[in-house]
C-alpha positions as CSV (number, residue, x, y, z in Angstrom):
1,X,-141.8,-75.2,162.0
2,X,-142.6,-74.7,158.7
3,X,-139.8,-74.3,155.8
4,X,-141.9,-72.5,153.6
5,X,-142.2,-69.4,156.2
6,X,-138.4,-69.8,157.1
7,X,-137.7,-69.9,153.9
8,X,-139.6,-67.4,151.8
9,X,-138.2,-66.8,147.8
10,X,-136.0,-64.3,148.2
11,X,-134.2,-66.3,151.1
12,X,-133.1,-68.9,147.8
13,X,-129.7,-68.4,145.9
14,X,-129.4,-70.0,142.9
15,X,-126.4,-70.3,140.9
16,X,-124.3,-67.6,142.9
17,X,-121.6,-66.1,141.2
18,X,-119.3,-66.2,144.1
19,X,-115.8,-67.2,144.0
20,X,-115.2,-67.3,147.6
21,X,-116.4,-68.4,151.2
22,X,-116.1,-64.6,152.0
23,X,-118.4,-63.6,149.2
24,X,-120.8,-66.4,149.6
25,X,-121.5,-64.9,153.4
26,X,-121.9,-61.7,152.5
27,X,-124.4,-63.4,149.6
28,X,-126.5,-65.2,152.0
29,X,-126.4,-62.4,154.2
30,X,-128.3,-59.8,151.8
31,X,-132.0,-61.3,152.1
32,X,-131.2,-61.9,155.8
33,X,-130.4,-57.8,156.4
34,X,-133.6,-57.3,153.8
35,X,-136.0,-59.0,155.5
36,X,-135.1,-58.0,159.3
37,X,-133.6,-61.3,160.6
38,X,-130.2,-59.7,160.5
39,X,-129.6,-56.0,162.0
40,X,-126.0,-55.7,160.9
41,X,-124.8,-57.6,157.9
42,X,-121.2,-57.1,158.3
43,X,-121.6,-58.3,161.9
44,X,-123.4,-61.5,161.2
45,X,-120.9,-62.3,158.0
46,X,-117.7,-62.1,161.0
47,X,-120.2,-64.3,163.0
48,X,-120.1,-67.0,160.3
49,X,-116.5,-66.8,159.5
50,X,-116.1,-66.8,163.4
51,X,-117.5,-70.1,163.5
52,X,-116.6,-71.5,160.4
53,X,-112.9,-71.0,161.9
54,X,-113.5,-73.3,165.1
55,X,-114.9,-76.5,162.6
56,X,-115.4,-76.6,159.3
57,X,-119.7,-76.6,158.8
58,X,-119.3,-78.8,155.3
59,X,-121.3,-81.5,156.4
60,X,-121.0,-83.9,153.0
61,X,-118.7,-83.3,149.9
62,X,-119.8,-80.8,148.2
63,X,-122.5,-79.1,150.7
64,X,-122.2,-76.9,153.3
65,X,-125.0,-75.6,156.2
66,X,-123.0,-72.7,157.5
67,X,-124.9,-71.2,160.8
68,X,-123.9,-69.2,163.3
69,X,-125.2,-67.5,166.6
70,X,-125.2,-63.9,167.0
71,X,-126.9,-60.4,169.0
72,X,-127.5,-59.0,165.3
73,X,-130.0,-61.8,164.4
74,X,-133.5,-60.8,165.6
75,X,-135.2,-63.9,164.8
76,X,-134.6,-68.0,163.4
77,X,-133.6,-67.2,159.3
78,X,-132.3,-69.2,156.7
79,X,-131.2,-69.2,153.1
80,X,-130.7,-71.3,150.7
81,X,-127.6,-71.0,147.8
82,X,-126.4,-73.3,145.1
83,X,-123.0,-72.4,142.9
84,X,-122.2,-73.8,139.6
85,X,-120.0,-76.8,138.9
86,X,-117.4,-77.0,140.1
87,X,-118.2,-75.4,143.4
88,X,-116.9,-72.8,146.0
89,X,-113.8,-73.5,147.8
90,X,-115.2,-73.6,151.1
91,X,-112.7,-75.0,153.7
92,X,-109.1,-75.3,154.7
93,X,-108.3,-78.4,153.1
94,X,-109.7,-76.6,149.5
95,X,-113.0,-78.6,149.4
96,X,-115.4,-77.4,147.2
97,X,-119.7,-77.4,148.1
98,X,-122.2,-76.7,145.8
99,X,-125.4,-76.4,148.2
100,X,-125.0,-73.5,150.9
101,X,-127.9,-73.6,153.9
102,X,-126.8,-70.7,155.9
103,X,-128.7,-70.7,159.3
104,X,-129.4,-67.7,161.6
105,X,-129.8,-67.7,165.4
106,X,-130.3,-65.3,167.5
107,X,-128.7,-65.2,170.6
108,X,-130.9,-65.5,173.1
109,X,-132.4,-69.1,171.7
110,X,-129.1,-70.7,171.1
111,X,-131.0,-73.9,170.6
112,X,-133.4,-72.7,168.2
113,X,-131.7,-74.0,165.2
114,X,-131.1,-77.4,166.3
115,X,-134.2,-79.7,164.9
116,X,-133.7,-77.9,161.8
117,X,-129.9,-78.3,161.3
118,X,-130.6,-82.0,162.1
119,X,-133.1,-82.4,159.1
120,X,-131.2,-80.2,156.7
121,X,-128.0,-82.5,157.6
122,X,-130.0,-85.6,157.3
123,X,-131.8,-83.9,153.6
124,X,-127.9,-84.0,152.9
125,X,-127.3,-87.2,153.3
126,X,-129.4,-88.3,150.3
127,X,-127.3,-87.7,146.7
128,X,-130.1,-88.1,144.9
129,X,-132.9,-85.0,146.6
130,X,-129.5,-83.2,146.9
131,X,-128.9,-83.5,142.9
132,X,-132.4,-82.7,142.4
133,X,-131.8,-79.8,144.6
134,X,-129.2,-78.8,142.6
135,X,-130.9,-78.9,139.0
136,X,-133.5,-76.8,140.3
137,X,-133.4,-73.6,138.2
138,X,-136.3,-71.9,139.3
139,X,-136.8,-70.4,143.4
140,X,-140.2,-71.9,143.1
141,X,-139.3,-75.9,142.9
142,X,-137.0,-75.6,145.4
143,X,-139.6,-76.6,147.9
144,X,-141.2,-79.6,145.8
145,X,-137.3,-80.8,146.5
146,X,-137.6,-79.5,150.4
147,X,-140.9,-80.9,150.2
148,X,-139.5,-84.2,152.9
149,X,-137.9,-82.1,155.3
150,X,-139.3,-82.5,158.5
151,X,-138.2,-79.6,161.2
């Protein structure tokens, strides 16, 4: 799979204004509605708070790879969103994330996101790609960062 077609320009976030878990899905839902992975944007946004309810998808301090399964998504999406210091507050305990990788699956290939939530968790592991991630002010470079992620 490669990143660079799952992840096209518009698909990247950076510096959202969001204040909110709430706002930050309907964010990361917009290109996903634009660009035909998504069929209903309100739909897919309950999806994500669905399943953001049973565990928390904050995989390190500070980052998050909300994903959730759903009829409305036609095909494999994701998107990419980065907040300003000092973050989002993202789950119940008030934790804060900075670096947002929102995954959409359709339904019928509920596995279809699994290699590539297991490299984006392992790219999260690393502080120092995710702090370049983070300095990146420009949709562009965002993939010379990417650029060791294996799906």
């Amino acid at each position: 799979m490669d990143l660079k077609n799952l992840l096209p320009k518009e698909h990247i976030l950076l510096n959202t204004p969001c204040q909110s878990r709430q706002e930050l899905f309907e964010a990361v839902t917009v290109p996903l509605a634009n660009s035909g992975i998504v069929a209903d944007a309100s739909a897919f946004v309950t999806a994500l708070e669905a399943r953001e309810q049973q565990v928390t998808t904050r995989v390190e301090p500070g980052i998050a790879i909300p994903h959730a399964r759903s009829a409305v998504v036609k095909r494999l999406g994701l998107v990419l969103a980065t907040a300003p210091e000092p973050g989002i507050p993202f789950d119940p305990d008030g934790g804060l994330c900075r670096l947002f990788l929102c995954i959409a699956v359709p339904a019928n290939a509920p596995t279809a996101h699994l290699g590539l939530l297991q490299a984006l968790a392992e790219f999260a592991r690393n502080d120092s790609r995710v702090e370049r991630l983070l300095a990146v002010t420009m949709p562009s470079r965002v993939f010379r960062v990417l650029a060791t992620v294996r799906v």
